[in-house]
Structure formats: structure tokens, C-alpha cells
C-alpha positions in Angstrom: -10.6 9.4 5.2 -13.5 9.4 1.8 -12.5 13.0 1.9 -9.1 12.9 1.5 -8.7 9.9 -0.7 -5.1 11.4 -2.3 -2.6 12.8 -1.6 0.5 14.6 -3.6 3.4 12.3 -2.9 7.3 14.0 -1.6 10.0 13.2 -3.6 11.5 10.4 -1.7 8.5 8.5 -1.9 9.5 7.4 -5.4 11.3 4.1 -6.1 11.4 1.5 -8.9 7.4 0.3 -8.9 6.0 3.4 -6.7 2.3 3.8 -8.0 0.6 6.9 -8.7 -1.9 8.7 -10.8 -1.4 11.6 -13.2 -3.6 14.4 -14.6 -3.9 14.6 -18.2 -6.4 15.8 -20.5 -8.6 17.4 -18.0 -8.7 13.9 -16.1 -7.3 11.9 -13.4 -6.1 8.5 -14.4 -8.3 6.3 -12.5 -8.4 3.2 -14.4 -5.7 0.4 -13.0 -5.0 0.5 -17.0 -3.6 4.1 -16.6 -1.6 4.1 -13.0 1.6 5.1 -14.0 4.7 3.1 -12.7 7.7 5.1 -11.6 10.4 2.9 -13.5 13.1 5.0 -14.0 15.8 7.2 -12.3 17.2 9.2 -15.2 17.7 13.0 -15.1 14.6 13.4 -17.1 12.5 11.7 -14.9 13.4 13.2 -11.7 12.9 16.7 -13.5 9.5 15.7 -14.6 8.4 14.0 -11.9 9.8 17.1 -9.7 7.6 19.1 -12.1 4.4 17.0 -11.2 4.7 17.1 -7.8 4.7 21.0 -7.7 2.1 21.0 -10.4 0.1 18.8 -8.1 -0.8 16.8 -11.0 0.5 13.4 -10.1 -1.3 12.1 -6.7 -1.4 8.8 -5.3 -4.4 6.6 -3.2 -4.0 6.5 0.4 -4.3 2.8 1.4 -7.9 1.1 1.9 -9.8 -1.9 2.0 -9.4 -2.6 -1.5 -6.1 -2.3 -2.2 -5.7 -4.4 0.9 -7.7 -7.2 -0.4 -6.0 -6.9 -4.3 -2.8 -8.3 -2.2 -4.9 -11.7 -1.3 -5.5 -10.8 2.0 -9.1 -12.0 3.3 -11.6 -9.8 5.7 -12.7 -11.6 8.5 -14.3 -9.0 10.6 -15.5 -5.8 8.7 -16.2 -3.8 11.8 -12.0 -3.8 12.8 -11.0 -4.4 9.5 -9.4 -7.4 10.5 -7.7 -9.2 7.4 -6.1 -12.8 6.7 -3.8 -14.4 4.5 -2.6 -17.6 5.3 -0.7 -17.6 8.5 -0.6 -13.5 9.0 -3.2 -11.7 10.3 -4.1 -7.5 9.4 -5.4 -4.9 11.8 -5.6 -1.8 9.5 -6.7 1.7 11.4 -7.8 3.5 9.0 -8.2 6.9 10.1 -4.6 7.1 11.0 -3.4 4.5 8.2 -1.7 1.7 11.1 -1.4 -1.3 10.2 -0.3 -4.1 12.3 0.7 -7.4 10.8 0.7 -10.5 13.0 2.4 -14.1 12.5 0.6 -17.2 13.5 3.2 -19.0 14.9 3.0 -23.0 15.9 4.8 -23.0 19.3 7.2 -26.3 20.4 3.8 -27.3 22.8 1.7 -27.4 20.1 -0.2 -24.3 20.9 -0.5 -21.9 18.1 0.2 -18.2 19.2 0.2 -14.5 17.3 3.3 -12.6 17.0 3.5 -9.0 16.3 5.9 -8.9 13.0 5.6 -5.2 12.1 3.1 -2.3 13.6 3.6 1.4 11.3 1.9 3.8 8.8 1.5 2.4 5.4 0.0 5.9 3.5 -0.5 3.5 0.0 -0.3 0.2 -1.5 3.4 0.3 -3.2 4.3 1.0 0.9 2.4 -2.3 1.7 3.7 -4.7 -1.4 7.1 -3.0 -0.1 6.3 -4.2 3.7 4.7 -7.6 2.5 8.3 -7.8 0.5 10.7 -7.6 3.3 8.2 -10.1 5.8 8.5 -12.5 3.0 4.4 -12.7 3.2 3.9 -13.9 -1.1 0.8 -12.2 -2.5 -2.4 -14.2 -2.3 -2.8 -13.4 -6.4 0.4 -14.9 -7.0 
């Protein structure tokens, strides 16, 4: 995956908060300080950013370890990539970008079990603050 740490995004990746990087002035953008922000659906944008994307100068991170752990989540074993955050455990694959979330759950015994809540591909991080959205799992930055 160190290889192929980019990739030009489609399209209909884009929504209100997709990340990306662009290419300007002979370099990429690589600083958080310069990751652009797709805000905007007007006419203009969708031409430019149409325009990008067959330019290939717009690209976007595929998911890793660190944008994993800029969500809150904790690793607890480094040789799975097994993460934590509160009650909801992270397997992330990364050579075929899987991740499985799981729920701790307290049973009506009293014995805790783990749920499986969602198992996909997540290419990038905007996918994964998306995911984190809709399980209602709150950032552990926030």
C-alpha cells in the first residue's frame, strides 16, 4: 500500500467535507493546512473539479494508521491493527482497505459481548468520519 499512497478520486466521491489534495505550483499540498475541502456544489465547482480529476491534479490519501488514530481511536495491537475507542473496537486490513467496526455490547446477564456493527472498504478518511457519522461513534478529539 506505501506505493500507492493516492489515488485520483471519481466524481461521485465528492460531497460537502470530502478531503483531498491539489497540485499547484509544482507541488502537492501535503500540509493538513492546505487539504482542500470540497464545500460547494455550484456549476463552477463541478466544472473545476471535473477539470482536476482528468488533469489528475487533485488526489486523495487512501486510509492508514494515522488518519485512523486522528479520529481518537487507540491501537491496541500493532501487528492486526487492532484499534479502540471507547466501547467500539477497529480491525483495519490494510492491503485491501476492510475495516470492520465492532460494538461492545453489555448483555441482560452481565456478560459483555462484541457485535459486528459494519464490515466494508473505507478507501479514505472523509469515507470513515462519514461511517463513524451514521454509527453515531463521536470523535475521540471531540
Amino acid at each position: 500500500m506505501e506505493e500507492n499512497k493516492y489515488y485520483t478520486p471519481s466524481i461521485d466521491e465528492f460531497y460537502i467535507g470530502f478531503e483531498y489534495e491539489y497540485y499547484s505550483n509544482g507541488n502537492w499540498s501535503i500540509s493538513n493546512d492546505f487539504v482542500d475541502v470540497f464545500s460547494d456544489w455550484d456549476t463552477e465547482s463541478i466544472y473545476s473539479v471535473k477539470s482536476e480529476i482528468q488533469d489528475k491534479t487533485i488526489r486523495v490519501k487512501y486510509l492508514d494508521q494515522k488518519d485512523i488514530e486522528s479520529l481518537g481511536f487507540t491501537e491496541l495491537f500493532k501487528e492486526i491493527k487492532y484499534f479502540n475507542l471507547r466501547h467500539f473496537n477497529l480491525f483495519f486490513f490494510e492491503d485491501s482497505n476492510i475495516i470492520s467496526i465492532d460494538k461492545m455490547m453489555l448483555g441482560v446477564s452481565g456478560a459483555w459481548s462484541e457485535v459486528m456493527i459494519f464490515r466494508g472498504i473505507i478507501k479514505n478518511k472523509s469515507e470513515l468520519k462519514f461511517i463513524m457519522k451514521c454509527l453515531e461513534i463521536k470523535n475521540g478529539r471531540n
